[in-house]
C-alpha positions in Angstrom: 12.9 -29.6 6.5 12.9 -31.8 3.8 9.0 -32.9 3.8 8.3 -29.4 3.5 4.9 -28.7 1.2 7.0 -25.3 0.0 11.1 -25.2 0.4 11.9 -22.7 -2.2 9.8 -19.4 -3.6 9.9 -17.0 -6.3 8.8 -13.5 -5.0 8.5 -11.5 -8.6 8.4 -7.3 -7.2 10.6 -6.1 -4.8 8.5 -3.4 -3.0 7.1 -3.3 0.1 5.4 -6.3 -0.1 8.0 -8.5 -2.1 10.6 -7.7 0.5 8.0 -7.8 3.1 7.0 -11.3 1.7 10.6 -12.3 1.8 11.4 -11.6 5.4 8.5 -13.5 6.2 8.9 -16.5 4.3 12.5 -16.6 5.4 11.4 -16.5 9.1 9.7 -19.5 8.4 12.4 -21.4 7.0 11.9 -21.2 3.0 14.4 -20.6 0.6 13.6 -17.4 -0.9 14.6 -15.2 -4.5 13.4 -11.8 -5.8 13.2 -10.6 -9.3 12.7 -7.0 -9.6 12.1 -5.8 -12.6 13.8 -2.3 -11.9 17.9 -2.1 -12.0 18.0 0.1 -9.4 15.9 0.6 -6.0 13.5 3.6 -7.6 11.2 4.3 -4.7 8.1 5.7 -5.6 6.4 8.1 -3.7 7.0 10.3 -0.6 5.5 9.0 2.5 3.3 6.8 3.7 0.4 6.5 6.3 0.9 3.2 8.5 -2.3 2.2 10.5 -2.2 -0.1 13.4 -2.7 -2.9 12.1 0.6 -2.2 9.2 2.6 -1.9 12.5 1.5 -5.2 13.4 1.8 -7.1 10.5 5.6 -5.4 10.1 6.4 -6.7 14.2 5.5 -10.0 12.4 8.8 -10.0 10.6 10.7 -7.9 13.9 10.3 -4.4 11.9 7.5 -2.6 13.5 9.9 -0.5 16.3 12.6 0.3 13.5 9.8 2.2 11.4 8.7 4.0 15.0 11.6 5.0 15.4 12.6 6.2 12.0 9.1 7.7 11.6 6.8 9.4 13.7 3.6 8.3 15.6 0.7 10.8 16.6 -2.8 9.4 18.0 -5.0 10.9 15.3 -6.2 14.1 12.9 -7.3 17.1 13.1 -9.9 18.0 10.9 -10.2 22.0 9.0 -12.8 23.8 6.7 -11.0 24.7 3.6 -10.4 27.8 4.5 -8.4 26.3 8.0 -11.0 27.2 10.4 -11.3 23.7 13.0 -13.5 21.6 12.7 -12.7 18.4 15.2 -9.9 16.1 16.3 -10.7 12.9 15.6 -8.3 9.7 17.5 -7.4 6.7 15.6 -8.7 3.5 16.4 -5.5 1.9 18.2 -4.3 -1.8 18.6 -2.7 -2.5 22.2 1.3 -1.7 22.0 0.8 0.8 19.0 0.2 3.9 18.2 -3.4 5.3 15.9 -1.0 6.5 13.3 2.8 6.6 12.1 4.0 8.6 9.2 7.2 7.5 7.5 9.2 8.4 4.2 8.7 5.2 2.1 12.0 5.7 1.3 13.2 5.1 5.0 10.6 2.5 4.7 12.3 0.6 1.7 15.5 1.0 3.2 14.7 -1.1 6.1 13.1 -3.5 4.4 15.8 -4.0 2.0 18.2 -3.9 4.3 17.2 -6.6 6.1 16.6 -8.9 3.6 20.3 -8.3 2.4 21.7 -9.5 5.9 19.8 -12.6 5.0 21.6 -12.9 1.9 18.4 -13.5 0.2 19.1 -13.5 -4.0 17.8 -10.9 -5.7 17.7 -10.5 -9.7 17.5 -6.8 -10.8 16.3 -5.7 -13.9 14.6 -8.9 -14.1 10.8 -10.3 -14.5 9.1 -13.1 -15.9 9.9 -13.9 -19.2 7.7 -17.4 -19.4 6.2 -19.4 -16.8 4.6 -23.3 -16.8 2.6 -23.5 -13.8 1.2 -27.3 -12.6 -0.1 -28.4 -9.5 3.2 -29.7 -8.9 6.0 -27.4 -9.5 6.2 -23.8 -11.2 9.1 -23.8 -13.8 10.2 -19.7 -14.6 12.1 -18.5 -17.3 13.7 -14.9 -16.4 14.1 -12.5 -19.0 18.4 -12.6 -17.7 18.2 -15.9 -18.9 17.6 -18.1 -15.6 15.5 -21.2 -16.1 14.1 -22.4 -12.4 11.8 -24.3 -10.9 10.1 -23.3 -7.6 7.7 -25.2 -5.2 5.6 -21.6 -5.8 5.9 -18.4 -7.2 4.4 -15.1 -5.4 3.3 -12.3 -8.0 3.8 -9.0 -5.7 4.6 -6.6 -8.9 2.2 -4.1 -8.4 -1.2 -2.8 -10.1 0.0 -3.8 -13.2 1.3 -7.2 -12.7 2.8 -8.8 -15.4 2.6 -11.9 -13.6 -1.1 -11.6 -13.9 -1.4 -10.7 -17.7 0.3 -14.0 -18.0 -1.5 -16.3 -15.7 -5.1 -14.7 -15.1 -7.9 -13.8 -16.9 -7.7 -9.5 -17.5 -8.9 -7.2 -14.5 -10.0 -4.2 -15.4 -8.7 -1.3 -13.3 -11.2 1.2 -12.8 -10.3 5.0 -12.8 -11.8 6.6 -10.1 -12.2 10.2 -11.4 -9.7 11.7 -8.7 -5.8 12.3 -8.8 -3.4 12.9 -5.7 -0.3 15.1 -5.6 2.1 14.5 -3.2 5.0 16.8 -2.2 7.9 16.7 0.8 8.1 19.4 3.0 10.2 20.9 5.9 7.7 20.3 9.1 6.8 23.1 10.7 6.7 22.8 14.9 2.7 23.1 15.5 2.4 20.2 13.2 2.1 17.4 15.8 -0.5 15.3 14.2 -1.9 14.6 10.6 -4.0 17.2 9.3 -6.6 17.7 6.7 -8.6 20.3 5.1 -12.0 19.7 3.2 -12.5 22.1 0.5 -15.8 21.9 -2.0 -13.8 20.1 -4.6 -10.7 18.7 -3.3 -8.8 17.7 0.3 -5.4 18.5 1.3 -3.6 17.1 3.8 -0.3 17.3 6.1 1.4 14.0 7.1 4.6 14.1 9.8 7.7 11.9 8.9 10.0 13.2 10.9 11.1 15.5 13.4 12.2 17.7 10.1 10.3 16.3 7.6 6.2 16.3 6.2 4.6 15.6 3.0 1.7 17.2 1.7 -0.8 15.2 0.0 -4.0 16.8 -2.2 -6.9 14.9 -3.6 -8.3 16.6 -7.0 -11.2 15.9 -9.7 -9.1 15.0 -12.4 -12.3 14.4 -14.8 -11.0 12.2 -17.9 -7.5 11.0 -16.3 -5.9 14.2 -17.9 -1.8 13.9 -18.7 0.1 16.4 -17.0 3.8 17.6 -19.0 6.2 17.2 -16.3 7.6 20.3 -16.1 4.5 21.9 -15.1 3.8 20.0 -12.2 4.9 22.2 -9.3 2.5 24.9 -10.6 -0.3 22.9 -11.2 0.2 22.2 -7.5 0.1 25.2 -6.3 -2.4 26.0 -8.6 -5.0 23.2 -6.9 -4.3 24.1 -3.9 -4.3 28.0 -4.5 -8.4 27.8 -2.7 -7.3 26.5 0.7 -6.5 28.6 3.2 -4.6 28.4 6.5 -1.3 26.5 6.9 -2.0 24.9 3.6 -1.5 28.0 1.5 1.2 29.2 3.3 3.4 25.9 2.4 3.0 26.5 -0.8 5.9 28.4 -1.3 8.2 25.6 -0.7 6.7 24.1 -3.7 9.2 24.9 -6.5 10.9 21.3 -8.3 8.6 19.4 -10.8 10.7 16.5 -10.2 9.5 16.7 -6.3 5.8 16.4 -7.2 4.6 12.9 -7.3 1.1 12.7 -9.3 -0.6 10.1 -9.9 -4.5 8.9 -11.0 -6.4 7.0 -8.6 -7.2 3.3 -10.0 -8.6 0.8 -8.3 -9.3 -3.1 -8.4 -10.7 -6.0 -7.1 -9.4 -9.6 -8.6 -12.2 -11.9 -8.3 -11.3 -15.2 -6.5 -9.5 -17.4 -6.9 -5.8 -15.0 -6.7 -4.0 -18.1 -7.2 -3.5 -20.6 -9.9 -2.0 -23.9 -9.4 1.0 -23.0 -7.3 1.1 -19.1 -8.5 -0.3 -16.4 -6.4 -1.1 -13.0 -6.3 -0.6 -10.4 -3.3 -0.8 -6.6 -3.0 -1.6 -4.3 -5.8 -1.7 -7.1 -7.8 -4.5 -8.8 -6.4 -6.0 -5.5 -5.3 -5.4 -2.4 -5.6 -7.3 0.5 -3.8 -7.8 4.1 -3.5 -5.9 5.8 -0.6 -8.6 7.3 1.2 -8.7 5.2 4.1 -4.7 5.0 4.2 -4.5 1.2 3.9 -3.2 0.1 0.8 0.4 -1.0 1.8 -0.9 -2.1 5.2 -3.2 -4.8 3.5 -0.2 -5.7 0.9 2.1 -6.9 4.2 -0.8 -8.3 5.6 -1.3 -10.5 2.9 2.5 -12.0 3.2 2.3 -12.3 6.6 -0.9 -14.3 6.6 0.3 -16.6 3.5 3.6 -17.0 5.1 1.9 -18.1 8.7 -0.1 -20.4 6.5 3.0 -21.9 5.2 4.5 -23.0 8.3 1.0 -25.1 9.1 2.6 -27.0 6.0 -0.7 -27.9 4.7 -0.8 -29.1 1.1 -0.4 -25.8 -1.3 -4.1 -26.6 -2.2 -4.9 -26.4 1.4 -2.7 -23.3 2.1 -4.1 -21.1 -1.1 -7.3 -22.0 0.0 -6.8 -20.8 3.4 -5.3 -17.7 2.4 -8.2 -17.2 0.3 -10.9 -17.4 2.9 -8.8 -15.3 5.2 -7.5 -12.3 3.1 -11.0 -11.7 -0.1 -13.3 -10.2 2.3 -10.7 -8.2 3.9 -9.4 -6.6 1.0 -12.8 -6.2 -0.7 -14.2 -4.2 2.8 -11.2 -1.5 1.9 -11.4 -1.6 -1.3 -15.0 -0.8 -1.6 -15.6 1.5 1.5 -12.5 3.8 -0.2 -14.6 3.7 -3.4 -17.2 4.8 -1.5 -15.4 7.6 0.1 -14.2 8.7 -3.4 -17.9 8.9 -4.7 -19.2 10.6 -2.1 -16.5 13.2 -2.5 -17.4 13.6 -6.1 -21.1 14.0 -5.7 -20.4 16.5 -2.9 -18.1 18.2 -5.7 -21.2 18.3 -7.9 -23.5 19.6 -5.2 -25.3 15.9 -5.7 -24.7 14.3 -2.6 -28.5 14.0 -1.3 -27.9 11.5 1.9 -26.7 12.8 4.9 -23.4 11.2 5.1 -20.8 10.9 9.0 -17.2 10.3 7.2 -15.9 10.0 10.0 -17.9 7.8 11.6 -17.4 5.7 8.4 -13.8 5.4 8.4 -13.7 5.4 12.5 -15.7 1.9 12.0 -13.9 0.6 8.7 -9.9 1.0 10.7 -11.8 -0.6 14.1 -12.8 -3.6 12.0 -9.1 -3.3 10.0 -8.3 -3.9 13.9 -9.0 -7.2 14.2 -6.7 -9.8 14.5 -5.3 -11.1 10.9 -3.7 -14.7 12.5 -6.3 -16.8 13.7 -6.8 -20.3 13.5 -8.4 -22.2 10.5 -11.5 -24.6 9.8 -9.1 -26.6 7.1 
């Protein structure tokens, strides 16, 4: 269409929400590129938590029943003292057609993803970012750092918590360190394991989160006072030494904790850009815009969310004024309600960990009525 507000985009990140981003824009008929700054397809992480509402974002771009099938869905969690004596099950709020919960190997995740956007032979530079950008309200010229002068009708900045897309383009945003750590670790799955679990200690959580049919992943929440650095090597014993004062199933995986290079650790930061995301005709999506604790299991869901709505917006083909604006006033509050009510859960875990939580505080009742409201539908129409 050749009257099209937006015929051509730069995506810069190819994760889940860059390739996400493309699928969706493609869909609606734009010409798309990636630059990822990686030369190879690194996937971070182990698995991944995917809500609802991620399963309906993904069925968006015709991807929701692949990751069904190559995950695996349970209605809820059970919940366990520290020492695994049960405490409650507790059902997750569920969208019609879907399932409360389906764990998946980002990996397997990534793989679809990418995989689909190579049968639309979409372009993609790897090993490639930004190098210089001049941004108008009329047209966004990039300079890659492979060499590749462009210009783009708009430019989408999906490259993670530490955008360098934003350094360039935004004012700074201070990432805040939330005082916790989680360790994350694959696992064979053991038979009783039909559901997510999770065990509440005085000072830390761990978790179990199906895959697979064969495969798990363990995830543990820690006060990491100071963002300590951990030597690599050590990692599979300091594992096993956090989670050394649960009981129950969780001690007895521990064994199959043995390769450093297995243990995914990370610090817990978080952020909130303040509006606008967008300048001129470059915007921000995912970690990049916001980036938030995974408490409430929602991170990635909101990142696809976000290129989904933006995308849906670009087919209204509304001036890219009009169509920023619009993705503004549907996606802030959104973002901010997870971003701040996992905060929330994070402090409240911390002043329980210091024996200084006064208020009498219903978690589960809290995060119950934060995924009902995540719930709601994300493509409605627009007072523009």
């Amino acid at each position: 269409m050749k009257d099209r507000q937006v015929q051509n985009v730069l995506i810069v990140g190819g994760g889940i929400s860059g390739l996400s981003a493309a699928l969706a824009l493609q869909k609606a008929g734009i010409e798309v590129e990636v630059a990822e700054k990686e030369l190879d397809w690194n996937v971070y992480g182990v698995g991944i938590i995917q809500p609802p509402n991620a399963l309906r974002a993904l069925n968006e771009i015709g991807l929701a029943d692949a990751c069904i099938k190559q995950g695996t869905s349970y209605s809820g969690f059970d919940y366990y003292t520290g020492q695994g004596d049960f405490l409650f099950y507790t059902p997750s709020p569920t969208i019609e057609g879907y399932p409360g919960v389906n764990g998946i190997s980002r990996r397997k995740l990534h793989e679809i993803l990418f995989n689909t956007v190579e049968k639309a032979d979409t372009k993609i530079y790897m090993g490639t970012t930004v190098s210089q950008i001049q941004n108008d309200e009329h047209k966004v010229t990039v300079e890659l750092d492979n060499g590749i002068t462009k210009t783009y009708d708009l430019v989408i900045g999906s490259d993670g918590a530490n955008s360098s897309l934003r350094n360039l383009l935004f004012t700074d945003v201070e990432q805040r360190y939330s005082g916790q750590g989680v360790w994350r670790y694959n696992l064979p799955r053991r038979k009783e394991i039909d559901k997510g679990l999770f065990y509440y200690g005085k000072d830390s959580k761990a978790g179990l989160v199906p895959m697979s049919e064969t495969e798990m992943y363990l995830l543990v929440t820690t006060h990491e006072p100071g963002n300590p650095k951990f030597p690599k090597s050590e990692l599979h014993h300091l594992l096993k030494k956090r989670i050394s004062v649960f009981g129950g199933v969780i001690a007895e995986v521990a064994e199959h904790i043995v390769n450093p290079d297995e243990v995914v650790y990370r610090p817990i930061f978080t952020h909130l850009m303040p509006k606008p995301w967008y300048n001129n005709r470059v915007v921000l999506v995912g970690d990049a815009a916001h980036s938030t604790a995974p408490h409430l299991g929602q991170g990635a869901s909101i990142a696809i969310e976000d290129v989904i709505v933006l995308a849906d917006l670009l087919k209204r083909n509304l001036s890219v004024s009009e169509t920023l604006e619009a993705f503004m006033e549907k996606r802030f509050e959104r973002c901010k309600l997870i971003v701040e009510n996992s905060n929330q859960l994070v402090e409240w875990e911390l002043l329980k960990a210091a024996d200084q939580l006064k208020e009498k505080v219903d978690v589960g009742k809290y995060v119950k009525e934060t995924l009902e409201k995540m719930n709601a539908p994300i493509l409605t129409e627009l007072n523009v």
